[in-house]
C-alpha positions, 0 to 999 in steps of 0.5 A, spaced: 920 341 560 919 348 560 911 348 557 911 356 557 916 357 552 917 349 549 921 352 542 926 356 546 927 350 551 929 345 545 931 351 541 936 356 546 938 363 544 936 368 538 934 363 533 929 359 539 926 366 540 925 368 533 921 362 531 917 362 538 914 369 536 913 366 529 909 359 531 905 364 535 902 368 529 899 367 523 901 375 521 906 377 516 911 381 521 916 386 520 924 384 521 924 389 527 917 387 530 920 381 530 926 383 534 922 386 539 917 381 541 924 376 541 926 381 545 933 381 541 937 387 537 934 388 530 941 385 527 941 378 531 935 378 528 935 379 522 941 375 521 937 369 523 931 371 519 935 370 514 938 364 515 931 360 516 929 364 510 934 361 506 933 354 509 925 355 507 923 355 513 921 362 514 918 366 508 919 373 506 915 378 502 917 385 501 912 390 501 915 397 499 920 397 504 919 393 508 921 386 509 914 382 511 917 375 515 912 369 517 913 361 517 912 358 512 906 353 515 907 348 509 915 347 510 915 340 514 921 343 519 915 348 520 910 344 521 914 340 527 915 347 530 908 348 530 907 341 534 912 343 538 909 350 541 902 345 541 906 340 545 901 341 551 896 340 548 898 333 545 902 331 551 894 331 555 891 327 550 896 322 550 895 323 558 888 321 557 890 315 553 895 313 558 889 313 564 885 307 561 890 303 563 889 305 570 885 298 573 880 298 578 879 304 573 879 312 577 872 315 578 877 322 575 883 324 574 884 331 574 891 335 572 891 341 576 896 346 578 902 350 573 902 344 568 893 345 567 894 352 567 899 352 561 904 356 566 909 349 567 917 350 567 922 345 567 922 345 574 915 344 575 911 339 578 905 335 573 900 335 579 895 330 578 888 329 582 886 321 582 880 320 586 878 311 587 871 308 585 867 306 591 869 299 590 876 301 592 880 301 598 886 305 600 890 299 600 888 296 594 895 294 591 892 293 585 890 300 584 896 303 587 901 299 583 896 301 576 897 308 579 904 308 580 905 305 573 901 311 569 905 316 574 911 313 571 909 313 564 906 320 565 913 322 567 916 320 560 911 322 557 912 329 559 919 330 561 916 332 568 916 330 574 909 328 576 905 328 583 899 324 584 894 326 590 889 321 591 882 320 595 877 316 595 869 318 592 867 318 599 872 323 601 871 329 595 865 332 599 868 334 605 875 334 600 870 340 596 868 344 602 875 345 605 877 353 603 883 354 598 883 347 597 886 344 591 880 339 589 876 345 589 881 349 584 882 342 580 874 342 580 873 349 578 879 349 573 882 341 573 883 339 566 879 332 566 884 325 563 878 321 565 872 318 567 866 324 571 868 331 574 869 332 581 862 337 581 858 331 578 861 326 583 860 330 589 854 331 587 852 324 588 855 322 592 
């Protein structure tokens, strides 16, 4: 899933374009502003404005003119659109509520990388931090099968393949100090699914 433009990854072509520049705004636009965010010519675009206005799915108002265009934010097609360039957004939530599965339960999990930053595309990897409690071992075959159900699940979930990195709380110290290291961008910019900062338990620890 191209997380950067998800209308245009479902929606190709002209019409996916015009309604992502319209999911992004809550403005009234001319026809031609449309076309030049789009990145499309004035007469594809208002060809397929006028087709969405006709479904009830963009509005039109008339300003002189001018032809003012928005989504019709009450239109229920427009509200799945709308879901649909939040999806990043739902897709962390249902994420974090994946991770309570996770037994013995994580000290955190953290997503870093593209997918965090909100710049992941359909070839991207959904990168992921899991640090074991204190109690669990390396090899602890319980922690590591309810990890790799909840990367499985997490892959569903999101259409992307997801990559795990895990370590135990006693490593996160020494993890922290190494320069560019990715547990210290996760904990500077990381989204946290579950359980305490990597600041904090390094503080602890």
């Amino acid at each position: 899933m191209d997380y950067g433009q998800p209308i245009e990854a479902v929606i190709p072509g002209v019409q996916g374009r015009v309604l992502s520049v319209l999911a992004r705004t809550d403005t009234e636009l001319t026809m031609r502003t449309v076309a030049g965010l789009a990145d499309v010519s004035v007469n594809r675009a208002v060809t397929v404005l006028n087709r969405l206005i006709e479904f009830g799915v963009v509005h039109r108002r008339d300003a002189g003119s001018a032809a003012l265009v928005s989504l019709e934010r009450e239109n229920q097609v427009a509200r799945l659109l709308l879901d649909l360039q939040d999806v990043r957004r739902t897709v962390i939530e249902r994420l974090s509520t994946e991770a309570s599965t996770i037994q013995p339960a994580p000290a955190s999990l953290v997503l870093f990388g593209s997918f965090a930053r909100g710049e992941a595309q359909s070839g991207s990897d959904i990168d992921v931090l899991a640090l074991r409690a204190a109690a669990v071992g390396p090899d602890d075959e319980r922690w590591s099968d309810s990890l790799g159900r909840w990367s499985e699940s997490a892959s569903r979930i999101a259409g992307n393949p997801v990559r795990v990195v895990a370590a135990g709380i006693e490593e996160l110290p020494r993890l922290l100090r190494r320069p560019r290291s990715v547990w210290r961008s996760a904990a500077s910019e990381g989204i946290m699914l579950i359980g305490a900062s990597l600041t904090d338990l390094a503080a602890s620890a």
